[in-house]
C-alpha positions as CSV (number, residue, x, y, z in Angstrom):
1,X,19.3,-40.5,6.8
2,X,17.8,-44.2,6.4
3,X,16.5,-45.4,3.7
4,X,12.6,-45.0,2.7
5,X,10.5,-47.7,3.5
6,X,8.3,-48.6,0.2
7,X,4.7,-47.6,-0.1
8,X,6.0,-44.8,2.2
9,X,4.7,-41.8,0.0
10,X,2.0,-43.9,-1.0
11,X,0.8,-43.8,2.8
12,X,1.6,-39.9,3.0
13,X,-1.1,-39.6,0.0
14,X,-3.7,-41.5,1.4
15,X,-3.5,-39.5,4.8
16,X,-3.4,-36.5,3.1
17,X,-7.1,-37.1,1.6
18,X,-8.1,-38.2,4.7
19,X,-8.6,-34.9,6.0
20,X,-9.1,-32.8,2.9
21,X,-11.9,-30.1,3.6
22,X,-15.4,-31.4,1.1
23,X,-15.5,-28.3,-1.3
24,X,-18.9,-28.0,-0.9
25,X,-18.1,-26.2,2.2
26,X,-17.1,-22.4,-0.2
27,X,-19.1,-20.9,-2.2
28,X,-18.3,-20.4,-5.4
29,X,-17.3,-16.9,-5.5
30,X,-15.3,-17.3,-2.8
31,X,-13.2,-20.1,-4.1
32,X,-11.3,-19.4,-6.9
33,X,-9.8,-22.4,-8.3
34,X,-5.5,-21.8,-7.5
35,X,-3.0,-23.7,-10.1
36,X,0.6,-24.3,-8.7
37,X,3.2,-23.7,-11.0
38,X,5.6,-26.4,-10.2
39,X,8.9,-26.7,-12.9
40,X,11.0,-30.0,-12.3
41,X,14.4,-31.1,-13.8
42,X,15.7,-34.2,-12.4
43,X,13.9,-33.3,-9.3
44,X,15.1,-35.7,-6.1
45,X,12.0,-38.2,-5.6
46,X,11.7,-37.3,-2.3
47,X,12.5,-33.6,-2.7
48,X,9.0,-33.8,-4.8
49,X,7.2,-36.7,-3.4
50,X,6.7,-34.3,0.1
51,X,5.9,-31.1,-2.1
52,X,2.9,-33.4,-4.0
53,X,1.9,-34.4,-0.5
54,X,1.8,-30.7,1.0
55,X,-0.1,-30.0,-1.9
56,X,-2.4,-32.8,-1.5
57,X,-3.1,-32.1,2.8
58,X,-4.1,-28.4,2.0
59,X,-7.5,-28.0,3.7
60,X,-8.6,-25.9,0.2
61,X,-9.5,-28.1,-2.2
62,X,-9.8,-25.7,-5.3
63,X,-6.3,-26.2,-6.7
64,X,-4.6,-27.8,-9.6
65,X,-1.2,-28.6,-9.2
66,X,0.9,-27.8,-12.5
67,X,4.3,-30.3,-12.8
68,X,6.2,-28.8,-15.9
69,X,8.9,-31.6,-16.0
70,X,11.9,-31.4,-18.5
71,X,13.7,-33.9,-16.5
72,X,16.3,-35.8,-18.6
73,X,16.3,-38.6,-16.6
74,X,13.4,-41.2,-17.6
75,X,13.1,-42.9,-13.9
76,X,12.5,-39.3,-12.7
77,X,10.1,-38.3,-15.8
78,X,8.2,-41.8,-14.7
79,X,7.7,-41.4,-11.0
80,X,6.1,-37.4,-12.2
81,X,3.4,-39.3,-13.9
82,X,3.1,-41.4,-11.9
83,X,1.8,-39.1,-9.2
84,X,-0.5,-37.4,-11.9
85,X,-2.4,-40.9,-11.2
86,X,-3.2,-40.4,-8.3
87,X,-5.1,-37.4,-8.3
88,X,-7.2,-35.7,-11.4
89,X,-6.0,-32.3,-10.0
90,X,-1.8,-33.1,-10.8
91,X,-1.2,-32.4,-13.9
92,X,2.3,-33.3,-15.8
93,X,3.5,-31.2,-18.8
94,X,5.7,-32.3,-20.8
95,X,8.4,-30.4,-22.3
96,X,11.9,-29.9,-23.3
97,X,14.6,-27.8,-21.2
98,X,13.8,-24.4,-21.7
99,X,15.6,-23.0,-18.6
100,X,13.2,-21.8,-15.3
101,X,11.7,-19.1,-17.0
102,X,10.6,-20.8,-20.3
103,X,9.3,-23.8,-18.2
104,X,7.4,-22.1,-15.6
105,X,5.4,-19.8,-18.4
106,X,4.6,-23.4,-19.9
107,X,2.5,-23.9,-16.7
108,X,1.3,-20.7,-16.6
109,X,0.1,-21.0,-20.0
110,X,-1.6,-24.4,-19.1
111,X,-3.2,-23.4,-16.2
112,X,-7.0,-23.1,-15.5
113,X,-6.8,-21.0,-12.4
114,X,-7.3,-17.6,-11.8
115,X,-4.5,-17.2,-9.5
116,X,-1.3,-18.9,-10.0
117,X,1.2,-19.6,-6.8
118,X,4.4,-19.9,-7.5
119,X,6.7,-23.2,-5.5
120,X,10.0,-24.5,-6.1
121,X,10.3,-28.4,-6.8
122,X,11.8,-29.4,-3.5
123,X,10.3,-27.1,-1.0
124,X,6.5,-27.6,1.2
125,X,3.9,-25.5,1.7
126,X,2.2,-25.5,5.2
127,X,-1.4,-27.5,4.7
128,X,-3.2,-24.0,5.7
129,X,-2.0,-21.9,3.0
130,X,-4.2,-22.0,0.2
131,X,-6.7,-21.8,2.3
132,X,-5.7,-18.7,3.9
133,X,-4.5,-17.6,0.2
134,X,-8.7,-18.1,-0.8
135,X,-9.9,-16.3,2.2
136,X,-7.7,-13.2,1.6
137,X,-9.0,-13.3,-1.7
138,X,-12.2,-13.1,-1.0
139,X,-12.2,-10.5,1.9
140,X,-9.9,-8.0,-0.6
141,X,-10.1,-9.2,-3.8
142,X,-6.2,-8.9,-4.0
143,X,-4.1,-9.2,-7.4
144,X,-0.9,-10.2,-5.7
145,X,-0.7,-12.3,-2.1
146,X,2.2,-13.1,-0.1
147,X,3.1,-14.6,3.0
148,X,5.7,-15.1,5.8
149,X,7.9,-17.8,5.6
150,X,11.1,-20.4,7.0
151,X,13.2,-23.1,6.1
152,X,13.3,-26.2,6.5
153,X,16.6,-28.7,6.7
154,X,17.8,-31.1,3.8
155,X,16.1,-34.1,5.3
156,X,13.0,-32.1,6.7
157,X,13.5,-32.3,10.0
158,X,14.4,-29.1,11.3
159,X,12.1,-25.9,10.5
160,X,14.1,-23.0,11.3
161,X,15.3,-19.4,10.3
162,X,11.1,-17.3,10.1
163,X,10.9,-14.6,8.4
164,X,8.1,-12.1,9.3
165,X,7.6,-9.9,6.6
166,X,6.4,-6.5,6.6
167,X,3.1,-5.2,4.7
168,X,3.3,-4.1,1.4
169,X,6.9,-2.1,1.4
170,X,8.0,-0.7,-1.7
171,X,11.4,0.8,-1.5
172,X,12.0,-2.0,0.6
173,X,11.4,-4.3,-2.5
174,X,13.7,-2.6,-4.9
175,X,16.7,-2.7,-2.4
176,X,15.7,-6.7,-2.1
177,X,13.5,-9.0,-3.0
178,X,12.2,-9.7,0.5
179,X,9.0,-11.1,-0.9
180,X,9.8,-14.5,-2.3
181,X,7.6,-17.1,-1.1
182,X,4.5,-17.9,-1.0
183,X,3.7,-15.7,-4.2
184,X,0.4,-16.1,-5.9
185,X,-0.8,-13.5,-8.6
186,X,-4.1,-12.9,-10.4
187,X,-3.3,-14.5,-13.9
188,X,-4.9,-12.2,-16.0
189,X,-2.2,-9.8,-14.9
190,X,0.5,-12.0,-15.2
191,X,-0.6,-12.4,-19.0
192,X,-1.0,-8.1,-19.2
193,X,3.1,-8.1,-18.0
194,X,4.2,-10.8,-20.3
195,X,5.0,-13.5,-18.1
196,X,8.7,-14.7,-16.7
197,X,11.4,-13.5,-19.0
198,X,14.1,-15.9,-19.8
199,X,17.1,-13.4,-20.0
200,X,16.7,-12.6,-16.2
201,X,16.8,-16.5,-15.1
202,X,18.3,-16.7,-12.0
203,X,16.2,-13.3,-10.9
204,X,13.2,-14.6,-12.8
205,X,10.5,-14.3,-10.0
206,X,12.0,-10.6,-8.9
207,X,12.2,-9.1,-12.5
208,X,8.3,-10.6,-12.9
209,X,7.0,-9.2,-9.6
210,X,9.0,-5.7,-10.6
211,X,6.8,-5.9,-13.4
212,X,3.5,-6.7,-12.1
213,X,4.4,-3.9,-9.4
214,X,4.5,-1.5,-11.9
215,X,1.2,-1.9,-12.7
216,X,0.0,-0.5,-9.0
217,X,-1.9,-3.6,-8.1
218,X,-3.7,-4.2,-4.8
219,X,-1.2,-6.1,-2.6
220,X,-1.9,-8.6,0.3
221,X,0.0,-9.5,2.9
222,X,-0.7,-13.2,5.0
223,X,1.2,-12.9,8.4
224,X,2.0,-16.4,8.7
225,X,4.8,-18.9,7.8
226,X,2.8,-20.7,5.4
227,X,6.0,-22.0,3.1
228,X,9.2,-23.8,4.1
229,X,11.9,-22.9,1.7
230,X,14.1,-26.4,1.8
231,X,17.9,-25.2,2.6
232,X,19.1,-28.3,0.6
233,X,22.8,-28.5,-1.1
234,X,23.3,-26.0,-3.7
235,X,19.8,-23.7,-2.8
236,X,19.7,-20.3,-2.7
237,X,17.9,-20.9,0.8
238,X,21.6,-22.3,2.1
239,X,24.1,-20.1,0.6
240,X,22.9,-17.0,-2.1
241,X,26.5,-17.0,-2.9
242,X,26.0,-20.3,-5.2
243,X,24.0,-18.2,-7.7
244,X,26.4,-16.0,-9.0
245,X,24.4,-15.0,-12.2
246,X,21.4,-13.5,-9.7
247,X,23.1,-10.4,-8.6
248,X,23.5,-9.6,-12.3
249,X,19.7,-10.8,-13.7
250,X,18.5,-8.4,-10.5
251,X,20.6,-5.5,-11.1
252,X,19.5,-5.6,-14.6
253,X,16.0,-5.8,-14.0
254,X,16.1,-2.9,-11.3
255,X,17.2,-0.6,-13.6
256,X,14.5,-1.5,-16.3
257,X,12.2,-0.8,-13.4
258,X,13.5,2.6,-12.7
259,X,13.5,3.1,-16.6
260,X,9.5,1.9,-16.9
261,X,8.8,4.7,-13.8
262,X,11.2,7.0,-15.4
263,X,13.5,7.7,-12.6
264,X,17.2,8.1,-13.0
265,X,18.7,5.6,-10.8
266,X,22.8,3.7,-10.8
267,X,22.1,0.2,-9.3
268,X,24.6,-2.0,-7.9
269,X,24.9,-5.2,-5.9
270,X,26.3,-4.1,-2.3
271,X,29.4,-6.0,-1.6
272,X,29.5,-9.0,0.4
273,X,25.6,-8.6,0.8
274,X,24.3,-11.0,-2.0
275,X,21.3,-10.0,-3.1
276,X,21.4,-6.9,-1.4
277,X,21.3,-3.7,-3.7
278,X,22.6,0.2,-3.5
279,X,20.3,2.1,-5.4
280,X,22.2,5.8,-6.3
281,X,19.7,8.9,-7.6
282,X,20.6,12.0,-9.2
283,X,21.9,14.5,-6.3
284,X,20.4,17.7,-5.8
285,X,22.2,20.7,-6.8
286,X,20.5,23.1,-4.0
287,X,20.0,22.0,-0.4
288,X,19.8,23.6,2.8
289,X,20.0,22.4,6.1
290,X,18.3,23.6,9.2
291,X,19.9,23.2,12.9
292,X,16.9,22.9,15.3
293,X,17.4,24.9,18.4
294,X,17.6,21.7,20.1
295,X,20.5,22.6,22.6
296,X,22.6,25.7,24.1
297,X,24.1,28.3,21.5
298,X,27.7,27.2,22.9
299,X,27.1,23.8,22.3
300,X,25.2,24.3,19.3
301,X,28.2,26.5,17.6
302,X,30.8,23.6,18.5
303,X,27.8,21.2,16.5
304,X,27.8,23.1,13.9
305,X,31.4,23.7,13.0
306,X,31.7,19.8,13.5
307,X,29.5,18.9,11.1
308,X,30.4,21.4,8.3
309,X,34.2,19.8,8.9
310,X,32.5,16.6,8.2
311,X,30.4,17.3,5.3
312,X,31.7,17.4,1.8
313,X,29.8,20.7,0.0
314,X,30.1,19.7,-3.6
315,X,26.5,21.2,-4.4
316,X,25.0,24.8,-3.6
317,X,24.4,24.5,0.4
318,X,22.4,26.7,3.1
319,X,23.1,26.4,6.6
320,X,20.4,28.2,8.5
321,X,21.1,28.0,12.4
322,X,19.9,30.0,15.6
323,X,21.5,32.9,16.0
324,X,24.9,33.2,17.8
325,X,26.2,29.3,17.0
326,X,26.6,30.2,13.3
327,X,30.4,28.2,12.3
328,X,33.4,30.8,12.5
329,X,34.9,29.6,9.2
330,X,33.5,30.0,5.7
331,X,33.2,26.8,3.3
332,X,33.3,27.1,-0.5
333,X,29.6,26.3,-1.7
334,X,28.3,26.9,1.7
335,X,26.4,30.0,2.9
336,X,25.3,30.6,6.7
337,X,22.0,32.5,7.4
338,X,21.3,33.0,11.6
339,X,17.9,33.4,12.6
340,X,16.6,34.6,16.5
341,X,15.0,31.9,18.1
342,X,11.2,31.8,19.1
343,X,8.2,29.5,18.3
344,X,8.0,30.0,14.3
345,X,11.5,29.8,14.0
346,X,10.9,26.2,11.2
347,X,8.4,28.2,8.9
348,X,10.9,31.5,9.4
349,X,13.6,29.6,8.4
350,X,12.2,27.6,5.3
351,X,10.9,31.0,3.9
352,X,14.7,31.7,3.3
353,X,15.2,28.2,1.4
354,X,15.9,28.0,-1.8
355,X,16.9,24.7,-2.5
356,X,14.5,21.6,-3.6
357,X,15.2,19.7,-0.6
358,X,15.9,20.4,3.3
359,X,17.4,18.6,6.1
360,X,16.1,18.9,9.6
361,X,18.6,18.0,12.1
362,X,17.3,18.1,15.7
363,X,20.0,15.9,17.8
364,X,23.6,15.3,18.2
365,X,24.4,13.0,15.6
366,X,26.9,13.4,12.9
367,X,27.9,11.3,9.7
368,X,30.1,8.3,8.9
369,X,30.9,9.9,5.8
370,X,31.8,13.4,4.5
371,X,29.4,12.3,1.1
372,X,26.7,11.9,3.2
373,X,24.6,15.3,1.1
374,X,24.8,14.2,-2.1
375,X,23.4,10.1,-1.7
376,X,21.0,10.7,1.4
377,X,18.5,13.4,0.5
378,X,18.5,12.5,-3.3
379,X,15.9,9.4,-2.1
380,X,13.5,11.9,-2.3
381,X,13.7,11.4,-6.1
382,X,11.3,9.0,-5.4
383,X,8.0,10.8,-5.9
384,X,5.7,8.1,-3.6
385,X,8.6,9.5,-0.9
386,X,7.3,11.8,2.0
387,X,10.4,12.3,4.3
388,X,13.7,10.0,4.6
389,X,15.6,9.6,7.4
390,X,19.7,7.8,8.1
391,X,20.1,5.2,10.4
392,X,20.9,7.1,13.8
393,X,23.8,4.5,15.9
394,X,25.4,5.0,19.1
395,X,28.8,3.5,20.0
396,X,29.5,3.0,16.0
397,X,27.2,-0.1,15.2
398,X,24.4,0.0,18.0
399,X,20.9,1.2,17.0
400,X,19.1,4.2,18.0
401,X,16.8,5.2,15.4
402,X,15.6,3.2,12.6
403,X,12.3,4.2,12.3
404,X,9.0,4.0,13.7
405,X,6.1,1.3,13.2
406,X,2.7,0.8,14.5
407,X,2.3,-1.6,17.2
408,X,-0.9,-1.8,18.9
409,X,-2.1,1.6,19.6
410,X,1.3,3.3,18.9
411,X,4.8,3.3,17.7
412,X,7.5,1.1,18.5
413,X,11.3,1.9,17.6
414,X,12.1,-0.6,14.9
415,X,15.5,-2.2,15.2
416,X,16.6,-0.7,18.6
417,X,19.2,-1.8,20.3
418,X,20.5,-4.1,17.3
419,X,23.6,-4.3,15.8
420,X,23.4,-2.4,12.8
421,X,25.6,-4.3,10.3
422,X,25.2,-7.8,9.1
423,X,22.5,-8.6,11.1
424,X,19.5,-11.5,9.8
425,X,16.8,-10.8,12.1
426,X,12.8,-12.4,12.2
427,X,11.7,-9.5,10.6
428,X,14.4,-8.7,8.0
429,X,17.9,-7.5,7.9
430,X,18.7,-4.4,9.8
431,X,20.8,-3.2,7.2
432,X,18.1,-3.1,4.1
433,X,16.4,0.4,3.1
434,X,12.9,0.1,4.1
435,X,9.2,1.9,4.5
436,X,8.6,3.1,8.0
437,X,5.2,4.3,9.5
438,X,6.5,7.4,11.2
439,X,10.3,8.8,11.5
440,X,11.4,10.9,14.6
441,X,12.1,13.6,13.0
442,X,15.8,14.3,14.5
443,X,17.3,14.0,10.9
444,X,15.1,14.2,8.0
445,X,15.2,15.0,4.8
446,X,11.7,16.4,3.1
447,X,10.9,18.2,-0.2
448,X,10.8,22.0,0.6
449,X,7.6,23.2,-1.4
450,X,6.1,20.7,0.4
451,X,7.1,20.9,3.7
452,X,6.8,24.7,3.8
453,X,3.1,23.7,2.0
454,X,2.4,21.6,5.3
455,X,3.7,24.3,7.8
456,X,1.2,26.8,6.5
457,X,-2.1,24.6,6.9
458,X,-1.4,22.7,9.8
459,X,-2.3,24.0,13.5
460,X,1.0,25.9,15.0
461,X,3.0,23.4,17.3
462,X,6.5,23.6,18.3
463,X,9.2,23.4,15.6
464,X,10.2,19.8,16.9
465,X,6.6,18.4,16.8
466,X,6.3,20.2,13.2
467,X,9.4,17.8,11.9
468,X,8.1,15.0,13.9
469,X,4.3,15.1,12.7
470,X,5.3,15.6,9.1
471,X,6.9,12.3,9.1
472,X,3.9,10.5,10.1
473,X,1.7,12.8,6.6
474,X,3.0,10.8,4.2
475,X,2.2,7.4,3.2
476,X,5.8,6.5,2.6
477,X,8.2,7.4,5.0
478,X,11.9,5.4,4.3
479,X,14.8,4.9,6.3
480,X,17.6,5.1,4.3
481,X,19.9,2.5,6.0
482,X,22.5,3.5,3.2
483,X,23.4,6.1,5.1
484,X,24.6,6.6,9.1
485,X,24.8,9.0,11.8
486,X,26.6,8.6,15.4
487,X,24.4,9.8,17.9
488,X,26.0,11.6,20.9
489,X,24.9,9.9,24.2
490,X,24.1,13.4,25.7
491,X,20.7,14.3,26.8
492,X,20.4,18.0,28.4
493,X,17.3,18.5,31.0
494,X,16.7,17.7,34.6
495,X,16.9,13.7,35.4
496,X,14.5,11.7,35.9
497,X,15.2,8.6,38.3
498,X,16.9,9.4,41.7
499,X,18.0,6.0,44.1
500,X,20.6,6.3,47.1
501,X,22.5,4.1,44.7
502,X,22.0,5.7,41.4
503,X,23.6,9.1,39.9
504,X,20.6,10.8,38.6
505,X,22.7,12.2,35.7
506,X,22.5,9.0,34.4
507,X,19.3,8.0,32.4
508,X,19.2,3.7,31.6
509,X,17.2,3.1,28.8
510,X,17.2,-0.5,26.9
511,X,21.0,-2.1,27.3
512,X,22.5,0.9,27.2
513,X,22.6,4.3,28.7
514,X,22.7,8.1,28.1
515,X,23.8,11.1,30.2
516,X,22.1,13.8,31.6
517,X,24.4,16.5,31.1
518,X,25.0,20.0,32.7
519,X,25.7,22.9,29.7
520,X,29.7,22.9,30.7
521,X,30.0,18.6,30.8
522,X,27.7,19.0,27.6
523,X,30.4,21.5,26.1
524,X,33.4,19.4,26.8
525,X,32.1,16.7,25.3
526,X,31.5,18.7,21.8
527,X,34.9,20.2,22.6
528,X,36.7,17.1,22.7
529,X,35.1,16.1,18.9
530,X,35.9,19.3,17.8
531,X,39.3,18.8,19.1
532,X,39.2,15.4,16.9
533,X,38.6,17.4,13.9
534,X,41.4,19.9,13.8
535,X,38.8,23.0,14.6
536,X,40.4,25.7,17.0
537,X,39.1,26.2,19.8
């Protein structure tokens, strides 16, 4: 990169006030005055010359911008007062190094504003943010605001890698901070929490936000990149990796989350996934499962005994099925209960449940891993928690069910098609635990009392539109990415598309396809997995 010419910055500055916004144009109410909590060590001059000078263009002029420098280095500690000249609303702070959490509650301490928003030193904040930050303000008189953001190269040149963010998502939060940037809080309640805590530097911002979460307030969302995170060498942004004491500070302040909400959760860092983390609840010791009369009784029975080979039953376990596809072999801790088939067959069959917690299953799909009963359905231990769902896959890593969220005027399938593992997308990574609007309902794991509660007062539907609507009750449906099913690629019924070049057994959807089966190619396909799994035939 070549060098900068002088006065450069200087000429940055005085185009940024040339189109600052008069702040006579808000009214006073509506224009709370936002202090920007910046703490610098050392900080590049150029790194925090184009920081000052985002700061400077934004179109809302109600700010102060808060530099907390503990630089060591006097040429550095210079050129920080000497942008505190230029403008009344920069103000420098002295101070020695106490580490990111001890500097940044100095500027919080400082600050005037009533909202503070959080930036690192070296990144740059789009010059419609705080306006949009201000308006959201004022239109919901929000506690906690955050908004979409990118990245931006070393030398600034490239803005790259978006990340749309989802609304306010919970469960999503405590499996990763997916938040981030731009944060701006009400300061009052930063004060109420106790402000950054210096034993979680490195996970500062994620242990203070856990905190301020706690307190239930009313969270905003701003659907635009408003931030640019700079990917320079040796930042988080670039490689998590170079922050080894983060997974740690996290972990630690999960689990004083979990203890604040008293819920009894193991938290660990996933491996290979910085910054990614497993949360483990206390299993259930009753649960029954309930097979859907979804298919034939033949190839229901060869379901069935498939998935109680695949199943570990280390807890009390009911298996309630149609009648005539019960499993011909018994299983220590598993009892079978067979039920006839008509149109309350879901409320007949969870008046014989005795357990806390029931699983739906209404598909071919079976899991990765024998465990899968005692990690899944013990999400529900979160109380907020209506109804959680696995990811369903086909072919192994492929997609098929991840949820459901509104789009428009209905529901689009979230993740479709996507390669499950390992995989960055715009809106997140597919293989975090999130909040959904509405699950399918093909596996599903709900609370009993309640379920049975919402059978008995809602109008009489079909048992798969039962499981399917209850998903959509709650206000916090969750996908529990944790945990995966393989989905068969059989679908029984008549076809639907019929060409003189194309088998109408087959049915296309998305990339991939499924088959329309008759009951015996349906059969021999079960057979051949049963087959897999030692079970005579």
């Amino acid at each position: 990169m070549p060098p900068i010419a002088p006065g450069y910055y200087d000429t940055l500055y005085q185009q940024a006030h040339q189109h600052v916004t008069p702040v006579t144009k808000y009214k006073e109410k509506s224009s709370p005055l936002i202090s920007i909590i910046v703490p610098a060590y050392n900080t590049k001059q150029r790194y925090i010359d184009e920081l000052v000078y985002s700061v400077v263009a934004q179109t809302y002029t109600q700010w102060e911008l808060v530099l907390v420098n503990a630089s060591t280095d006097a040429e550095r500690s210079s050129a920080l007062h000497e942008l505190g000249v230029r403008d009344s609303r920069i103000r420098v702070i002295e101070t020695e190094n106490m580490g990111i959490s001890g500097n940044t509650n100095i500027g919080i301490e400082n600050a005037n504003g009533e909202y503070i928003a959080f930036s690192d030193h070296d990144d740059v904040l789009d010059p419609s943010a705080l306006q949009e930050v201000a308006t959201t303000i004022s239109q919901q008189d929000a506690d906690v605001i955050y908004t979409d953001e990118d990245k931006i190269t070393d030398n600034s040149e490239i803005y790259y890698d978006p990340h749309f963010k989802p609304d306010w998502n919970p469960d999503l939060f405590t499996h990763v901070n997916y938040i981030n940037h731009l944060t701006v809080v009400r300061k009052t309640l930063l004060i109420e929490v106790g402000l950054l805590n210096p034993k979680r530097d490195g996970a500062q911002d994620y242990d203070l936000l856990l905190r301020v979460f706690d307190k239930q307030p009313k969270v905003a969302h701003i659907a635009k990149v408003l931030y640019h995170w700079r990917a320079a060498d040796g930042s988080t942004a670039r490689d998590f990796s170079l922050k080894s004491n983060v997974a740690d500070a996290a972990s630690e302040a999960l689990r004083e989350h979990f203890a604040r909400v008293k819920t009894n959760v193991t938290v660990k860092p996933k491996q290979n996934k910085p910054g990614f983390y497993s949360l483990q609840f206390e299993p259930y010791e009753n649960i029954a499962i309930i097979i859907l009369p979804f298919a034939s009784d033949a190839t229901l029975r060869l379901y069935n005994e498939i998935l109680v080979k695949r199943t570990r039953f280390s807890r009390t376990t009911q298996l309630i099925v149609p009648k005539g596809t019960a499993p011909r072999f018994d299983t220590k801790n598993l009892s079978v209960i067979s039920l006839t088939v008509d149109s309350d067959y879901l409320t007949k069959a969870l008046t014989r449940v005795k357990g806390e917690v029931t699983i739906c299953i209404g598909t071919i799909a079976f899991p990765e891993r024998k465990e899968w009963l005692q990690e899944y359905p013990a999400t529900l231990r979160l109380k907020h928690v209506n109804a959680v769902s696995p990811l369903l896959l086909l072919d192994g890593n492929i997609i098929d069910e991840c949820g459901l969220i509104r789009y428009n005027d209905g529901f689009l399938s979230l993740f479709r098609n996507q390669i499950a593992t390992n995989n960055q997308t715009f809106f997140g990574n597919t293989d975090w635990v999130r909040n959904v609007d509405r699950l399918t309902g093909n596996v599903m794991a709900v609370r009993t009392k309640e379920f049975r509660k919402y059978l008995n007062t809602t109008p009489h539907t079909n048992y798969g539109e039962q499981a399917c609507n209850y998903a959509v009750e709650g206000k916090y449906n969750l996908v529990y990415a944790d945990e995966r099913f393989n989905r068969q690629s059989i679908r029984l019924g008549p076809a639907h598309t019929q060409t003189s070049f194309f088998n109408k057994n087959i049915d296309p959807y998305g990339d991939g396809y499924a088959l329309y089966m008759a009951e015996s190619a349906a059969v021999n396909v079960m057979m051949h997995i049963a087959e897999g799994e030692g079970i005579d035939l």
